[in-house]
C-alpha positions in Angstrom: 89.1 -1.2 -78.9 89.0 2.3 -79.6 92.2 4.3 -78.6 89.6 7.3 -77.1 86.9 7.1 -74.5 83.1 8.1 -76.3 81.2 10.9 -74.0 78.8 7.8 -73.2 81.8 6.1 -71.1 81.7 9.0 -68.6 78.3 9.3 -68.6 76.9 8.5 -65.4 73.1 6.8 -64.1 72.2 9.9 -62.0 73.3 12.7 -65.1 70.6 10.0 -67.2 68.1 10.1 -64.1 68.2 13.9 -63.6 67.6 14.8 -67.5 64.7 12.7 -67.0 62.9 14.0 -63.8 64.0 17.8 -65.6 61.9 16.9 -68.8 59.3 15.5 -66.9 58.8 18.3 -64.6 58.5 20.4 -67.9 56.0 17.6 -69.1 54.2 18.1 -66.1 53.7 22.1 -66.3 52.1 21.5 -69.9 49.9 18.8 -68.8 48.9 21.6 -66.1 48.5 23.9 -68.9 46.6 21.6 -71.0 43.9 21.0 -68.1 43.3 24.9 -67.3 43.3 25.6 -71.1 41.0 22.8 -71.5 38.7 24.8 -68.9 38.7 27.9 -70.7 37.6 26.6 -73.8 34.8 25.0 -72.2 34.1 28.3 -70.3 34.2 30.6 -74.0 32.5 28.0 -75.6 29.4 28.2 -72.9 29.8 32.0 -73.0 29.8 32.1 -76.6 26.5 29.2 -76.7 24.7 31.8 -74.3 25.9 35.1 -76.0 23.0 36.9 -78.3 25.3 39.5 -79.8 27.2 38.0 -82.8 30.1 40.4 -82.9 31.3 39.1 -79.2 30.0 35.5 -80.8 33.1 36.0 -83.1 35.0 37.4 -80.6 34.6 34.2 -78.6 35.1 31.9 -81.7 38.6 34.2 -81.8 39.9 33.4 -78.5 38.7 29.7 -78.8 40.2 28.9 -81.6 43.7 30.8 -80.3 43.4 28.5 -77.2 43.1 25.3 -79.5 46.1 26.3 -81.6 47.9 26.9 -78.6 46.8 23.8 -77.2 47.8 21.3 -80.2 51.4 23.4 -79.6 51.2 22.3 -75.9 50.7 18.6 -76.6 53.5 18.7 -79.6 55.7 19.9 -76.9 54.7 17.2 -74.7 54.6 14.3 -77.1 58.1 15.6 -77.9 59.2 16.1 -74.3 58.0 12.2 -73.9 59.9 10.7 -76.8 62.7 12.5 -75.6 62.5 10.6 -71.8 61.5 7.3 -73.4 65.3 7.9 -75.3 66.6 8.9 -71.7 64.9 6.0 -70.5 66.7 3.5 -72.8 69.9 4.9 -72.7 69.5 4.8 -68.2 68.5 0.8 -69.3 71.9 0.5 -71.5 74.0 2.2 -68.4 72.6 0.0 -65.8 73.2 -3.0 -68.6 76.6 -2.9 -69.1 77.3 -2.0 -65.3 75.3 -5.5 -64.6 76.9 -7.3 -67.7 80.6 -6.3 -66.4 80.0 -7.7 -62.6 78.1 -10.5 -63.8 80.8 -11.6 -66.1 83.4 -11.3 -63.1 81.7 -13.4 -60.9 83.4 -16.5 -59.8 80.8 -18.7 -60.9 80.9 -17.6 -64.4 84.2 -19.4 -64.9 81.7 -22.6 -64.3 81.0 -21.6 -68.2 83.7 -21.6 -69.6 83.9 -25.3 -69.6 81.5 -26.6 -73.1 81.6 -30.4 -72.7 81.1 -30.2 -68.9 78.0 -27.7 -70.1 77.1 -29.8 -73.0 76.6 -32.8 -70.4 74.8 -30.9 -68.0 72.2 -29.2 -70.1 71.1 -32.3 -71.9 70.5 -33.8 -68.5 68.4 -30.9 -67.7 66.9 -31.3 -70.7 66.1 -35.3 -70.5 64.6 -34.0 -67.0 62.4 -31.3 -68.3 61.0 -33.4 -71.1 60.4 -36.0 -68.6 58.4 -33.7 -66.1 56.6 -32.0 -68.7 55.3 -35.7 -70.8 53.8 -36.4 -66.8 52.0 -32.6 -67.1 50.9 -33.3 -70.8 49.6 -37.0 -69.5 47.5 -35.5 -66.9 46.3 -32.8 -68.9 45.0 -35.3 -71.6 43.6 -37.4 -68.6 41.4 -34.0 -67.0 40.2 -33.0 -70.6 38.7 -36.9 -71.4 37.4 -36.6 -68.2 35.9 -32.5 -68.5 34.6 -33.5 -72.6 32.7 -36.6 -71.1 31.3 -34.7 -68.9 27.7 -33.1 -69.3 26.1 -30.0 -67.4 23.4 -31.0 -65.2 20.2 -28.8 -66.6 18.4 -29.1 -63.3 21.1 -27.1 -61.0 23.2 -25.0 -64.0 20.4 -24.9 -66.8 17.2 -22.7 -67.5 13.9 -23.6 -65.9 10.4 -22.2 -66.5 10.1 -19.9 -63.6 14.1 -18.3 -64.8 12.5 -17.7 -68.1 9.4 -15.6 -66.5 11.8 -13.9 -64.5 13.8 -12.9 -67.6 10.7 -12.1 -69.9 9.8 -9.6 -67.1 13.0 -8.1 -66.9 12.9 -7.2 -70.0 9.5 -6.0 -70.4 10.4 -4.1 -67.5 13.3 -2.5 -69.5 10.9 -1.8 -72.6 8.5 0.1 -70.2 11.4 2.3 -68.4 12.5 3.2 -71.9 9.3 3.7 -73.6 8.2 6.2 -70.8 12.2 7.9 -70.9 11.2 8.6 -74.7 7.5 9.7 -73.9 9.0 11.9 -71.5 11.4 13.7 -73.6 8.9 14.3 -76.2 7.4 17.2 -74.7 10.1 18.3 -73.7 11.5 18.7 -77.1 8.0 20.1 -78.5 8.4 22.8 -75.6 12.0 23.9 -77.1 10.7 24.1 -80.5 7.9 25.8 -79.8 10.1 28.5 -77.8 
C-alpha cells in the first residue's frame, strides 16, 4: 500500500460526470457548426455552379475551400473532444467499479466464499445439475432436427405453380417497360441540354 493518496482516490463520480457533459456541450456546438457550414458550402457551391463571371467563380472556389479546411478543423476537434469523453467515460466505469467492488466484498454473504471445500462441493453439484439439464436440451434438439430433416415442403401450399410463374413473368416485364420508357424519356431530355 502506498504511504500517499494518488489524485484519483479523491476523485469523485459527479467531478467525472461534469467533465463529461462540459465536453460534450463543446461537442455539441461543433456538430452545430458542422451542420450550418455544411449549408454554406452547398449554398457557394450552387452560387458558384450558377455564376457566369469566372473571377467571382474563383472567388467562390476561395470561400469554399476556406469553409472545408475549417470544417476538417471542426471534426478534428470533435473526434478529439470524443476520445477525450470515451477516457472520461472509462475512468466514471473504474470509479463506480471500485465503489461496487468495496461494498460487494463487505457484504455478509461474501464470507459464504471464503469457505473452498464447502465451494468445491457445491459447484460440482451445480455442475452435475447443469450438465444434466442441458444432455435433456441437447436430446430434444437432436429429436426436432430428425424430425425437421425428414420432413419435406409440401409444393402444392409452399411451392411455385403455373399461374405464380405468369404472375412473376409479368411483373417483370412490367419492370422492363417502366424502365425502358424512364430511359426513352430522359433521352430527349439530354439531347435538349446538349443542343442548348
Amino acid at each position: 500500500m502506498w504511504p500517499f493518496k494518488s489524485k484519483y482516490d479523491k476523485l469523485t463520480r459527479e467531478e467525472v460526470v461534469s467533465a463529461i457533459c462540459e465536453l460534450e456541450q463543446q461537442s455539441k456546438e461543433i456538430e452545430d457548426g458542422l451542420v450550418s457550414g455544411q449549408k454554406q458550402i452547398d449554398d457557394m457551391m450552387a452560387k458558384g455552379k450558377a455564376e457566369k463571371d469566372k473571377s467571382l467563380k474563383l472567388l467562390y472556389a476561395k470561400k469554399i475551400n476556406a469553409l472545408k479546411a475549417e470544417r476538417e478543423q471542426s471534426v478534428q476537434r470533435d473526434m478529439y473532444i470524443m476520445y477525450n469523453i470515451q477516457m472520461l467515460q472509462k475512468l466514471k466505469n473504474a470509479i463506480d467499479d471500485n465503489k461496487f467492488f468495496k461494498n460487494t466484498s463487505k457484504a455478509s454473504l461474501g464470507n459464504l466464499l471464503a469457505d473452498q471445500k464447502g465451494l468445491a462441493k457445491f459447484l460440482n453439484k451445480t455442475l452435475n445439475t447443469r450438465v444434466a439439464a442441458e444432455d435433456v436440451l441437447t436430446s430434444a434438439d437432436e429429436t426436432f432436427k430428425g424430425i425437421e430433416e425428414a420432413y419435406d415442403v409440401n409444393q402444392t401450399i409452399y411451392g411455385m405453380n403455373e399461374q405464380d410463374n405468369a404472375l412473376l413473368a409479368m411483373f417483370e416485364e412490367e419492370e422492363q417497360v417502366a424502365d425502358e420508357e424512364e430511359m426513352f424519356s430522359e433521352t430527349p431530355k439530354v439531347k435538349a441540354d446538349a443542343a442548348e
